[in-house]
C-alpha positions as CSV (number, residue, x, y, z in Angstrom):
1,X,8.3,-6.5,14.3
2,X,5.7,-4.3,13.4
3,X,4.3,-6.4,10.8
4,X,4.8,-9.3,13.4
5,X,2.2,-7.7,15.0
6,X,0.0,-7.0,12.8
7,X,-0.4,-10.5,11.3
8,X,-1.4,-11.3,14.8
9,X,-4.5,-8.7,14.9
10,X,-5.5,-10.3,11.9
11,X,-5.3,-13.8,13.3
12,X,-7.5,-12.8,16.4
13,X,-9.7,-10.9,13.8
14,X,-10.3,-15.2,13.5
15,X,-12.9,-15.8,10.6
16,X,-13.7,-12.5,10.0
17,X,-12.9,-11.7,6.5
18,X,-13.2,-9.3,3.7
19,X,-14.6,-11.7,1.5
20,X,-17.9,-12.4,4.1
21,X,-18.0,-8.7,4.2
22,X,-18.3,-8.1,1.0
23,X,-20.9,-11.4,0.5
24,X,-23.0,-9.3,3.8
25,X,-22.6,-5.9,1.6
26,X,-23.9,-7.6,-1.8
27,X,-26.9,-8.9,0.3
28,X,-27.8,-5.4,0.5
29,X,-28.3,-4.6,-3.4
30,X,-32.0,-4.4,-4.4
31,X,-33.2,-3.5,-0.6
32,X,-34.5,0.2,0.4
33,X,-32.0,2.8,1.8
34,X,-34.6,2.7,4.5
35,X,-34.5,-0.6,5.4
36,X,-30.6,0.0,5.4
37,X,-31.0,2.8,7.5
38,X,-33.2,0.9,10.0
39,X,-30.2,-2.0,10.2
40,X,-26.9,-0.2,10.5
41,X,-28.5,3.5,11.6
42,X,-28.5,6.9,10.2
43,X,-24.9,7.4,7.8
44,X,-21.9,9.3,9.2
45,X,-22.2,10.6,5.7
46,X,-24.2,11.2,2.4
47,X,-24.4,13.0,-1.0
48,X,-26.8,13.9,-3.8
49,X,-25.9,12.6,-6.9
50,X,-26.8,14.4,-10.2
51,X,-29.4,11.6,-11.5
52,X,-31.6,12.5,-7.9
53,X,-29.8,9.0,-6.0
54,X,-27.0,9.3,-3.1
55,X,-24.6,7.9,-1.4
56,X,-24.7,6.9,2.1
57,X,-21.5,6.8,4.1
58,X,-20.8,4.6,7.2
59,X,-17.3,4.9,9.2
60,X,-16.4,2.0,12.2
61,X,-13.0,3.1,13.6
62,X,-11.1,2.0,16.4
63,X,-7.7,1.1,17.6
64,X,-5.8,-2.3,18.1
65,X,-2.8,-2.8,20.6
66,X,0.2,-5.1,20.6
67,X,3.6,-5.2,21.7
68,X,7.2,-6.5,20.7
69,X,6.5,-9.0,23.1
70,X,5.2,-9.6,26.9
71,X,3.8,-6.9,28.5
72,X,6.5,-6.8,30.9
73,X,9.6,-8.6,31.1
74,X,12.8,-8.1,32.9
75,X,16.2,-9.4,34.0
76,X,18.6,-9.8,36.7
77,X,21.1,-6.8,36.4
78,X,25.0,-7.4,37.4
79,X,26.2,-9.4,40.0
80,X,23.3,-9.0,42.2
81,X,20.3,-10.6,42.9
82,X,17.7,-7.2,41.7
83,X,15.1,-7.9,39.2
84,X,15.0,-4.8,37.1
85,X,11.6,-5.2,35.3
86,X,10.5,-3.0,31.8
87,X,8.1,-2.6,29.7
88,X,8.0,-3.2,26.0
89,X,7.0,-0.7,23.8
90,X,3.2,-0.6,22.9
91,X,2.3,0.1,19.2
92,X,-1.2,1.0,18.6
93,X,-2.9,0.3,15.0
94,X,-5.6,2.4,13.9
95,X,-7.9,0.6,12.3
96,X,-11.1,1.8,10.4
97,X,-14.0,0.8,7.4
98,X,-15.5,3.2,5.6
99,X,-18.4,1.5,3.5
100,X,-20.6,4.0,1.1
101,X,-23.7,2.6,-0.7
102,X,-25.0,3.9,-3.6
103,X,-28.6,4.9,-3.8
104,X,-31.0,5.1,-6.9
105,X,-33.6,7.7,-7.0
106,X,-36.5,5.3,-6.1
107,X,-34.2,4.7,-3.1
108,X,-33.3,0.9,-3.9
109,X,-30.0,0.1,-3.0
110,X,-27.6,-0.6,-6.3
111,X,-24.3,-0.9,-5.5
112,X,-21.4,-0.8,-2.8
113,X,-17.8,0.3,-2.1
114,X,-15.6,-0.2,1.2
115,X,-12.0,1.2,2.1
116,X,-10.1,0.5,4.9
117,X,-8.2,-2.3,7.0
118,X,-10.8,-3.4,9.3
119,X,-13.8,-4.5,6.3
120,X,-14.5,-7.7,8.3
121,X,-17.7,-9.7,8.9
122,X,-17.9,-13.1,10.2
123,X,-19.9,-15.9,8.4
């Protein structure tokens, strides 16, 4: 059921996809860290390289919710007319992106890497 539910997050994820994230990332090669910086703000993360570039680290997580089914549910229990009502179990999904771009020493943007199950951008 599990994976029920996860095929569903990704179905409300709609059009987002890895493949426009990665178009969005590759838009970034050739631009200034700064101009980088200005856009997404100042990395989670970075490192010094041993040619005098770095790498810039950005981290989105969050958590998605879902269920084995409705919320709540219930039935009639016995002979009687009570409506016992329960809840179904809640799973949450941690989801998270870690994108790091690499930076030359003249500080032009040359390359990209992401990890993670929530990489997504919309068209």
């Amino acid at each position: 059921m599990k994976w029920v539910l996860i095929c569903c997050v990704l179905l409300l994820a709609g059009c987002a996809t890895t493949a426009n994230y990665e178009k969005a990332l590759q838009s970034w090669v050739g631009s200034s860290a700064d101009r980088l910086v200005e856009a997404w703000g100042p990395p989670q993360s970075s490192y010094k390289l041993s040619d005098g570039g770095q790498v810039l680290e950005y981290v989105n997580q969050g958590t998605a919710h879902g269920s084995n089914g409705p919320d709540a549910q219930g039935m009639y229990s016995g002979t009687t007319a009570t409506y016992v009502q329960h809840q179904t179990p809640v799973y949450n999904i941690n989801l998270v992106c870690i994108t790091r771009f690499t930076v030359n020493p003249q500080g032009i943007i040359t390359n990209w890497a992401w990890q993670g199950n929530n990489c997504k951008a919309r068209s």
